[in-house]
C-alpha positions as CSV (number, residue, x, y, z in Angstrom):
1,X,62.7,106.2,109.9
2,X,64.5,109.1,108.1
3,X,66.6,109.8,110.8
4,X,67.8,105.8,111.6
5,X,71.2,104.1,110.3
6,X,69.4,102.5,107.6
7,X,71.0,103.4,104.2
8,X,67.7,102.7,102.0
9,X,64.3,102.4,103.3
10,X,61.5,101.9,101.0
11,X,58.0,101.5,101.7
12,X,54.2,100.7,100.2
13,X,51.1,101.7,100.8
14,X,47.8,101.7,99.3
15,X,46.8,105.3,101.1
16,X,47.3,108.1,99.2
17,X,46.8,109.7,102.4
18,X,49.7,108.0,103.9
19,X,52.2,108.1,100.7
20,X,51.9,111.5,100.9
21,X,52.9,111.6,105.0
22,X,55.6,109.5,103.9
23,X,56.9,112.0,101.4
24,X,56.8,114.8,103.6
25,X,59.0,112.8,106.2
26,X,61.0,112.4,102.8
27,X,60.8,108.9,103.1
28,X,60.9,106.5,99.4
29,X,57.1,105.0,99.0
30,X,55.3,103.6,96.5
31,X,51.6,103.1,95.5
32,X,50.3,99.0,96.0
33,X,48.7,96.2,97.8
34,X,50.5,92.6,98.5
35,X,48.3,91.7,96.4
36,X,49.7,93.0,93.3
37,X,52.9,94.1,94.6
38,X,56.1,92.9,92.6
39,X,59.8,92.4,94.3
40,X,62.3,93.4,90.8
41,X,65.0,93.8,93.1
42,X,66.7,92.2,96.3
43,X,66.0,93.3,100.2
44,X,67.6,92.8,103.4
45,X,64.8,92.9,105.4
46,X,61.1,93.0,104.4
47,X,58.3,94.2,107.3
48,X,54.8,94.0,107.2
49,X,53.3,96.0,110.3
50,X,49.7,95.5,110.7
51,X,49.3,93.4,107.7
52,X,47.1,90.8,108.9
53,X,43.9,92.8,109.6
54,X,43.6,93.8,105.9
55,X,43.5,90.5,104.5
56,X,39.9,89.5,104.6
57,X,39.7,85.9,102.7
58,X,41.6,83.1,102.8
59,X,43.5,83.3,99.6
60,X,44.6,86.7,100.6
């Protein structure tokens, strides 16, 4: 994604495994779930790849 037209891309993940791949792609990541996670600022697009198959309950 580093190399695409996209000004800012940010991501999330709850890997510290994968944050750290991330980071040495250079790419902007934090640490968090959707459970917890907090929007303080506006996007133009929000994706969620492979999402579904990590929420285990129904109020997930």
């Amino acid at each position: 994604m580093s190399e695409s037209s996209f000004a800012n891309v940010e991501g999330v993940d709850n890997s510290s495994e994968m944050l750290r791949s991330a980071k040495d792609k250079g790419l902007r990541v934090f640490h968090g779930n959707m459970q917890t996670l907090s929007l303080n600022r506006k996007y133009d697009l929000i994706v969620a790849f492979d999402a579904l198959g990590h929420i285990t309950t129904s109020e997930d």
